[in-house]
N, C-alpha and C positions, 0 to 999 in steps of 0.2 A: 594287326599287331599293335599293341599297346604303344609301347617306345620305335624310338627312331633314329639312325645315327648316322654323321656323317664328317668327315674328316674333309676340312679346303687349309691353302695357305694365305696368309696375309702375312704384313711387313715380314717376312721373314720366318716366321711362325709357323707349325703344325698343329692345329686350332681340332681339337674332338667334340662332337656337339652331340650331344644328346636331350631331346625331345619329349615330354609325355603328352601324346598327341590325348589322351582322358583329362589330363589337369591344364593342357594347356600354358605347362611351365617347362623350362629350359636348364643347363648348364652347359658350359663352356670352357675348356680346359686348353689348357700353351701347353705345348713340350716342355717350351723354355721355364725351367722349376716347376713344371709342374703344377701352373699356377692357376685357379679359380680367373677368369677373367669375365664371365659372364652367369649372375643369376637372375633369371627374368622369368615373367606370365606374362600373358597378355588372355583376354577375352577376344572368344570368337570373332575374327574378321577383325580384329585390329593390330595393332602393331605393338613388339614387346617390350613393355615395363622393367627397365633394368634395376635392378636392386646394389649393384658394390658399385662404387665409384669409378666413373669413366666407363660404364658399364660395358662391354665386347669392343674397344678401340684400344687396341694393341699398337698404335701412333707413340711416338717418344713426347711429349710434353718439353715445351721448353723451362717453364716452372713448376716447382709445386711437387709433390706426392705423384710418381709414375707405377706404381704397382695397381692390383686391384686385391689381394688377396694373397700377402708372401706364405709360401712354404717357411718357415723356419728351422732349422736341425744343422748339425747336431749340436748348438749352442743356441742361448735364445738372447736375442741384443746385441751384445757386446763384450768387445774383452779392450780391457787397458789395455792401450797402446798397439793393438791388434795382435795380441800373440801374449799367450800361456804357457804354464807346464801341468801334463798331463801324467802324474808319476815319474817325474822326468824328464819325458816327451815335449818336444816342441809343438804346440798347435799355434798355424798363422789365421786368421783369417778378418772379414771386418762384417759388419753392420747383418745381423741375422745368419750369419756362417754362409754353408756354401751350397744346401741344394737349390738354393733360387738361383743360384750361377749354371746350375745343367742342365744339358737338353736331354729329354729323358726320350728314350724307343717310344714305337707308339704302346699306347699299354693295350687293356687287355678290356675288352669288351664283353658284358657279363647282363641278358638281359635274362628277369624270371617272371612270375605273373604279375608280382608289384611290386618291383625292381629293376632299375637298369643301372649298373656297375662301370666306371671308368678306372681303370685299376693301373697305376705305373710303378717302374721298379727301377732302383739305382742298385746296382751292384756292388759289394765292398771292393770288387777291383777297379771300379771308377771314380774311387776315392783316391787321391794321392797324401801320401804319409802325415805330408805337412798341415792338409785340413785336417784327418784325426787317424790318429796311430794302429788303434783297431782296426780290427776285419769282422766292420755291420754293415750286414745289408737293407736298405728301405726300401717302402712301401707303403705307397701312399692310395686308397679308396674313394672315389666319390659316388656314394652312393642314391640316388634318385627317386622318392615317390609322391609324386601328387605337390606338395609346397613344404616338403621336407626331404632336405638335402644331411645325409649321416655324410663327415668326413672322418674317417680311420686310419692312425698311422700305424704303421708294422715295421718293428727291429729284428734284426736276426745277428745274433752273437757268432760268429763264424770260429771264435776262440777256444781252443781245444782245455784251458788251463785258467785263463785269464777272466775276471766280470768286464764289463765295459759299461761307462759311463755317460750319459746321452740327456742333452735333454732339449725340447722341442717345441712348436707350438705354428696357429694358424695367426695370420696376422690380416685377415679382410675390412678392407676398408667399406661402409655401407653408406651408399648415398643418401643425401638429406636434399630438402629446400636448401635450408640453410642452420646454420647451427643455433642461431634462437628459435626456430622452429622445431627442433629434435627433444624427445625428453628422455634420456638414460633411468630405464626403473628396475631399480632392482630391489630383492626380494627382501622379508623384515629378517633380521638377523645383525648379527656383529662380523665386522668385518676387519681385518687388518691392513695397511696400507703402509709399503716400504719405502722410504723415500728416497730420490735417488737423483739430487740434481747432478747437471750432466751428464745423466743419463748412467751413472756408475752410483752401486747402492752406497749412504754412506752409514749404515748400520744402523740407523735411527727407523723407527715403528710408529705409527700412531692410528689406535684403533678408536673404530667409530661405528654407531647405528644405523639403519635403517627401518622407518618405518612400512617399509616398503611402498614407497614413494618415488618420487623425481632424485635422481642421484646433487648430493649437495654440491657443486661447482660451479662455478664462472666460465663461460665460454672460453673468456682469454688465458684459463688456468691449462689448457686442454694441451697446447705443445708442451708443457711437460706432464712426461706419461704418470698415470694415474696405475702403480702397481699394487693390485689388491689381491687381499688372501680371505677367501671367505672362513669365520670360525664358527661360526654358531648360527645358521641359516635354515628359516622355512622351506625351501623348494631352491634349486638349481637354475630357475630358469631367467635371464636376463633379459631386458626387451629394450629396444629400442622404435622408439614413435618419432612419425613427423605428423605432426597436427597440420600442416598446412595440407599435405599431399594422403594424409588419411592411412598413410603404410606404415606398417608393425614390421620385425624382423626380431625373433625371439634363439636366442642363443641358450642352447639349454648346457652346461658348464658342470652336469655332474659327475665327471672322470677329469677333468681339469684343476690341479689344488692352488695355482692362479688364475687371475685374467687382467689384461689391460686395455687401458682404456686409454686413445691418444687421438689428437686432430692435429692437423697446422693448420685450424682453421679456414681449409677451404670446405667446398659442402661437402662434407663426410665424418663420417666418427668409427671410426676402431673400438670392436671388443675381441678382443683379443684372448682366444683360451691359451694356456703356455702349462707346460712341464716345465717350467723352472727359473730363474732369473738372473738379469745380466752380472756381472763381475762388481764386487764392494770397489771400491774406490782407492783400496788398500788391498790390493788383488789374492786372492786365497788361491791355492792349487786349483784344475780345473776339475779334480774330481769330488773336491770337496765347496763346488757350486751352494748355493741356495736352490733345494728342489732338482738336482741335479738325479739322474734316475738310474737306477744299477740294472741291469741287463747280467742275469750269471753264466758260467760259461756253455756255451753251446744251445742257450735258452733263446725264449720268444719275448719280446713287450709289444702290447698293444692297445691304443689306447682313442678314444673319439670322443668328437665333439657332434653336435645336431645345428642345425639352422631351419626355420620354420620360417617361412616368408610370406605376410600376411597381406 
């Protein structure tokens, strides 16, 4: 058999691993949200090359960036002052919403010829009102072959009458040397970029080129997030290099209509694909988000990103 799977605990954790014993690369998946904690290769007889940051140590960090790869939904960032109205509706929650707060069942194990599938599901009954007022259920895919990893998210409108309003994204942090060693390339086109100090957008835009070259920034520019909307682009695909350590990781972003880009400077860089963006700074309803995504009643949304790990 091609793939190989195998569920253990650590800190606390129900950790699902799966294998391509042909490519000799791995994934690694938490209950806890759901989350990417481990993508690696390694060559015959050695040991594995982790690719996201803190790469399979699920240890709490006393500083610093403790995720490896947040789930995001059904908000993506932030809301002033933690709490919106959604039509109405109260929505509370903070920093990325709330399925990185769930322990999700084990999911659903899915192997095929060149394929191996980790599949989990949050139910709209395990959502309480005050995260989001609707009745959607997720689903979340990590799909496996060879040094390409498809992640796929899945809505389901449970609303007999109503649309529902969602919007989402992956947040994987990718290990580096270090951040003068990393070069962000992305493709020739025009790009748009929302500004947003504070972290809340202040309605301000400024668009810029690419030669498709090394992305134009300062290391020390990278804590605050780099929220870009591609307009006018050659190809979808993103890549990130470390010239010291010889590793590529190529983020292909063509079902994504942003991505961002963030570090706090320790060795890692975020690209980050998003359905949508955080709250103006002068807070708008929550259904009328920037990129905020309609779901109609009783309908599907589904939407993925790629990761190619070189």
């Amino acid at each position: 058999m091609r793939f190989q799977h195998r569920s253990y605990e650590q800190n606390g954790q129900r950790l699902d691993e799966v294998v391509d014993l042909e490519s000799e690369t791995r994934i690694v998946v938490s209950d806890h949200g759901a989350e990417l904690v481990s993508l690696a290769k390694r060559a015959p007889g050695q040991e594995w090359t982790g690719y996201l940051h803190r790469d399979g140590d699920t240890s709490v960090p006393a500083t610093g960036w403790k995720s490896h790869a947040t789930v995001m939904g059904y908000f993506i960032h932030r809301l002033v002052g933690e709490r919106t109205l959604y039509e109405g509706e109260e929505i509370r929650g903070g920093n990325h919403s709330f399925i990185r707060t769930k322990v999700f069942a084990a999911p659903e194990v899915l192997f095929a010829e060149e394929t191996a599938t980790l599949r989990y599901r949050l139910p709209a009954e395990a959502i309480d009102k005050k995260e989001y007022p609707r009745k959607v259920a997720f689903q979340i895919s990590y799909v496996l072959s060879g040094q390409d990893l498809v992640v796929i998210f899945s809505f389901a409108n449970q609303e007999q009458s109503r649309p529902a309003h969602v919007s989402f994204g992956l947040h994987p942090g990718f290990r580096v040397s270090s951040i003068d060693d990393a070069r962000i390339i992305l493709p020739r086109g025009t790009y748009r970029r929302y500004l947003a100090p504070g972290n809340f957008l202040s309605g301000q835009t400024v668009e810029f080129t690419s030669a498709g070259g090394s992305f134009p920034c300062k290391p020390f520019e990278l804590p605050d997030s780099f929220l870009i909307e591609p307009v006018e682009v050659d190809e979808s695909v993103v890549k990130l290099q470390d010239l010291k350590e010889e590793r590529e990781v190529q983020i292909d972003l063509s079902e994504a209509p942003f991505f961002t880009i963030w570090s706090d400077l320790n060795p890692f860089i975020c690209i980050e694909p998003c359905w949508g963006l955080p709250d103006h700074k002068e807070q708008e309803p929550f259904e009328k988000k920037v990129g905020i995504q309609l779901i109609p009643p009783l309908g599907t949304l589904s939407r993925q990103c790629s990761i190619r790990f070189l």
